[in-house]
C-alpha positions in Angstrom: 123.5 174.3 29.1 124.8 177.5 31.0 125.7 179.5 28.2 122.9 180.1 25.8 122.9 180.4 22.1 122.1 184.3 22.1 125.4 184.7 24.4 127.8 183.2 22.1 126.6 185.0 19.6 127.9 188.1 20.5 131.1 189.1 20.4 131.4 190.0 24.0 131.2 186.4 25.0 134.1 185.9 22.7 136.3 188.5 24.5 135.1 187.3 27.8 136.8 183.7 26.9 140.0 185.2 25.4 140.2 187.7 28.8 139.5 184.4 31.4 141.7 182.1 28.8 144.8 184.6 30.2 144.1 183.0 33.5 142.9 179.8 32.6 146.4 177.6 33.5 145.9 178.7 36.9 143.0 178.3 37.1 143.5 174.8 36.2 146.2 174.3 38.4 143.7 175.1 41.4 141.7 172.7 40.6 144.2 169.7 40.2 145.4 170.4 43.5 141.8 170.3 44.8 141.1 167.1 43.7 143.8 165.7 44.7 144.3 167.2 48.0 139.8 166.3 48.7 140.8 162.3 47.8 144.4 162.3 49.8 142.4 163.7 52.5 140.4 160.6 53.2 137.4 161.4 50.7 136.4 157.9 48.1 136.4 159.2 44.3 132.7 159.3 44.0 132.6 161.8 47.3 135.1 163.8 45.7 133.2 164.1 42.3 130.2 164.6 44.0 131.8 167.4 45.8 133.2 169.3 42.7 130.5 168.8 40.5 127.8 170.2 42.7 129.9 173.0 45.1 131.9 174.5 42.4 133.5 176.5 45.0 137.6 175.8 45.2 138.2 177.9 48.6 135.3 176.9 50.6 135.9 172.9 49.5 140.1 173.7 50.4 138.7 175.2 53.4 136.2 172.2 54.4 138.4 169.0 53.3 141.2 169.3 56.1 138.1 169.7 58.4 136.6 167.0 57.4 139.2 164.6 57.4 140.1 165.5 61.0 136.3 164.6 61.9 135.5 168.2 62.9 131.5 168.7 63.6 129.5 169.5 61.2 128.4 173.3 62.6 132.3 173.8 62.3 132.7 172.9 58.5 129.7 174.7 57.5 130.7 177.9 59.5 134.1 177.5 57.9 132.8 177.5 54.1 130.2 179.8 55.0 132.9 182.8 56.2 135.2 181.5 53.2 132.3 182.7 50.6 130.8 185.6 52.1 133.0 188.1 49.7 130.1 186.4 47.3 127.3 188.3 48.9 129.9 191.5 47.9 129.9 190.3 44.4 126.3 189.4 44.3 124.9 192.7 45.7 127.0 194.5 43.1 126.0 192.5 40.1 122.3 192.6 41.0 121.3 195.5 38.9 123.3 193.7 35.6 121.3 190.6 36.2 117.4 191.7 37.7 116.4 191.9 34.2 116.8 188.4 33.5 114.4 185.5 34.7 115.5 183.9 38.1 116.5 180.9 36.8 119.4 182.2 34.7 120.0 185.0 37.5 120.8 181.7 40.1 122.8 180.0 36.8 124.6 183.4 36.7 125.3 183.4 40.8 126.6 179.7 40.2 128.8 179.7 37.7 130.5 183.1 38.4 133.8 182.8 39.9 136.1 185.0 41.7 138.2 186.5 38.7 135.2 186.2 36.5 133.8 189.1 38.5 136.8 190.8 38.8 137.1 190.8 34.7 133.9 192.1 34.2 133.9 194.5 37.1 137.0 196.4 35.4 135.2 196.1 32.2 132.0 196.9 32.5 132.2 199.8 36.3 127.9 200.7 35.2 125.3 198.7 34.5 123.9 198.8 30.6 121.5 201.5 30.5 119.5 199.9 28.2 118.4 196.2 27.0 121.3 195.6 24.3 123.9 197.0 27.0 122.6 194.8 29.4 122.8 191.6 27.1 126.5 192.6 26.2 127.1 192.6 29.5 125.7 189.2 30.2 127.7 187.7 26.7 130.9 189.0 28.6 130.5 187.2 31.7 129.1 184.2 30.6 132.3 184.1 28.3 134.6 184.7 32.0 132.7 181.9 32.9 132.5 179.5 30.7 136.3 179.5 30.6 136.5 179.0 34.6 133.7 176.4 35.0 135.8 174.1 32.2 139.2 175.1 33.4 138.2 174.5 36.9 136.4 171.3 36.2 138.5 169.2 34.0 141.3 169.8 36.4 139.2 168.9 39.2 138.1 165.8 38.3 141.6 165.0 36.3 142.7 165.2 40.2 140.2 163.3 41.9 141.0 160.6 38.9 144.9 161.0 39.5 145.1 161.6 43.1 146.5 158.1 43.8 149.0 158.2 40.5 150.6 162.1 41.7 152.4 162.5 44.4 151.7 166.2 46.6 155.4 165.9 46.2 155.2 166.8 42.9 154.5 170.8 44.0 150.7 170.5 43.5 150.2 172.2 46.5 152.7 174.7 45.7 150.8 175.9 42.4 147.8 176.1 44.1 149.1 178.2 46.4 150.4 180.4 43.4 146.6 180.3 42.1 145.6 181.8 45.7 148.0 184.0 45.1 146.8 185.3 42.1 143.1 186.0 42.9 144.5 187.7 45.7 146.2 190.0 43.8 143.7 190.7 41.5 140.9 191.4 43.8 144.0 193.9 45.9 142.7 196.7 44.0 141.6 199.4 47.1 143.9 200.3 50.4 141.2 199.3 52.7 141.6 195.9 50.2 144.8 194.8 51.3 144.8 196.3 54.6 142.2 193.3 55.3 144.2 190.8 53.8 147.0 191.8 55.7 144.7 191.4 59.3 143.6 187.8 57.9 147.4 186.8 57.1 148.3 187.8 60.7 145.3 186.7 62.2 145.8 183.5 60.4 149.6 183.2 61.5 149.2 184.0 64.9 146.2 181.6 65.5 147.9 178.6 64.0 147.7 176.5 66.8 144.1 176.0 67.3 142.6 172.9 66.3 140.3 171.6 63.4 141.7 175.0 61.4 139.8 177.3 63.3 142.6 180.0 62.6 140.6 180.3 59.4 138.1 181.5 61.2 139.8 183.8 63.7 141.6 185.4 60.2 138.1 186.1 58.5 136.3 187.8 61.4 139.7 190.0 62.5 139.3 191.0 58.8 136.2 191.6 58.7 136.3 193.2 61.9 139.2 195.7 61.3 137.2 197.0 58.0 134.1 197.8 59.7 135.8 199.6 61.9 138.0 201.7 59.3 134.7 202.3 57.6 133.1 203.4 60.3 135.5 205.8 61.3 135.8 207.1 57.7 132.0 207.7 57.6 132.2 209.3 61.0 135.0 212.0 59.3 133.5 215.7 58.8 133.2 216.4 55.0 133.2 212.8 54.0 129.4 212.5 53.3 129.7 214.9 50.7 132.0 212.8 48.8 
C-alpha cells in the first residue's frame, strides 16, 4: 500500500532495501524490546498493538510507556513524545523540496513511514534534490526502499514483542540490544561537531537530572540540548566573516 508499483520498479528502490537491509537486525531488535517493554509496563496486548500499528515511532512510544505506567498526566506524556520527535521537523524541512512535487497524500505517507536512518541513508545519498522529474522519482524509489525495509523490520518485531512479552524474560538482554539500536542511530546521525556536542549536553543533562520524577530528566536533557545549540549558533552567526560563508 505505501510503496507503489512505479517505486519498485526502479532500481533505486532496490538499493534503498539492500542499504536499510545492512541495518535491518537492529532495527528489529528495537522493536522486540518495544513491545515487550509497552506490555511489561502495564499496557493489555490490544493497547500495545494499537500503539505500534498507528504511532510507528520507537523513541517517542519508549519515551511515553514508563510515563504511562507510572500514571503521569496526560500534558506530561504528550510533551515528552512531542520533544522526543522534534529532530522530525529537521528531517521534514529538509526533505520538503524532494517531496512538494508529489500529491499530499503520498507526501504525509512519505512523512509517516520515514524513519530516522531512513533519512540518514538517503541524506548521504542523495545531498540535492533531483533537478528534474526522473531525478526526483529516483529519489523517491530510494527512500521508499529505506523504508519499506524499516516499516517491516520495525513492525514484525514489534508485534512479535507485544505477542511474546509474557513468554521473554527482560532478563534475557532485550533491553540491552535496544539500547545498542539507540546506540546506533546515534551514531549515525553524529555526523557534524555541533552534532555530538548536543548529544553530549542531553547525556549530562539526562544524568544529572535523574532523580526527578515521572522521567522528566528526558525533558530537562532535550531542552539543555536544544538550548546549548541555539546558543552556539547564535554566536557562530554573530562571528565577522561568517555570513560570507
Amino acid at each position: 500500500m505505501f510503496f507503489l508499483a512505479e517505486h519498485r520498479r526502479r532500481p533505486e528502490f532496490r538499493e534503498g532495501i539492500t542499504d536499510q537491509g545492512s541495518v535491518a537486525m537492529g532495527i528489529a531488535a528495537w522493536g522486540l524490546m518495544t513491545g515487550v517493554a509497552m506490555v511489561q509496563s502495564g499496557m493489555s496486548p490490544l493497547e500495545a498493538l494499537l500503539m505500534t500499528l498507528i504511532v510507528y515511532a520507537g523513541s517517542a512510544q519508549l519515551a511515553a510507556v514508563p510515563m504511562i505506567g507510572a500514571g503521569a498526566p496526560m500534558w506530561v506524556i504528550l510533551a515528552a513524545a512531542f520533544c522526543v520527535n522534534l529532530r522530525f521537523v529537521v528531517f521534514s524541512a529538509h526533505l520538503r523540496p524532494y517531496l512538494m512535487h508529489l500529491p499530499r497524500w503520498q507526501r504525509l505517507i512519505s512523512g509517516y513511514v520515514t524513519g530516522d536512518l531512513s533519512y540518514v541513508f538517503f541524506a548521504k545519498r542523495y545531498p540535492h534534490p533531483g533537478r528534474n522529474a526522473e531525478e526526483l522519482a529516483q529519489q523517491q524509489a530510494y527512500l521508499m526502499g529505506n523504508c519499506a525495509v524499516n516499516y517491516v523490520a520495525w513492525m514484525v518485531a514489534s508485534v512479535a514483542g507485544v505477542l511474546l512479552a509474557n513468554m521473554v524474560p527482560l532478563s534475557w538482554g532485550l533491553g540491552f540490544a535496544g539500547i545498542l539500536a539507540l546506540l546506533g542511530v546515534l551514531c549515525s546521525l553524529a555526523t557534524s561537531r555541533l552534532r555530538v556536542v548536543s548529544a553530549g549536553v542531553a547525556a549530562t543533562a539526562a544524568v544529572a537530572a535523574w532523580a526527578l520524577p515521572l522521567r522528566l530528566n528526558i525533558l530537562v536533557a532535550i531542552a539543555s540540548a536544544v538550548a546549548i545549540c541555539l546558543v552556539i549558533e547564535h554566536t557562530r552567526t554573530s562571528e565577522p566573516g561568517h555570513a560570507g560563508h
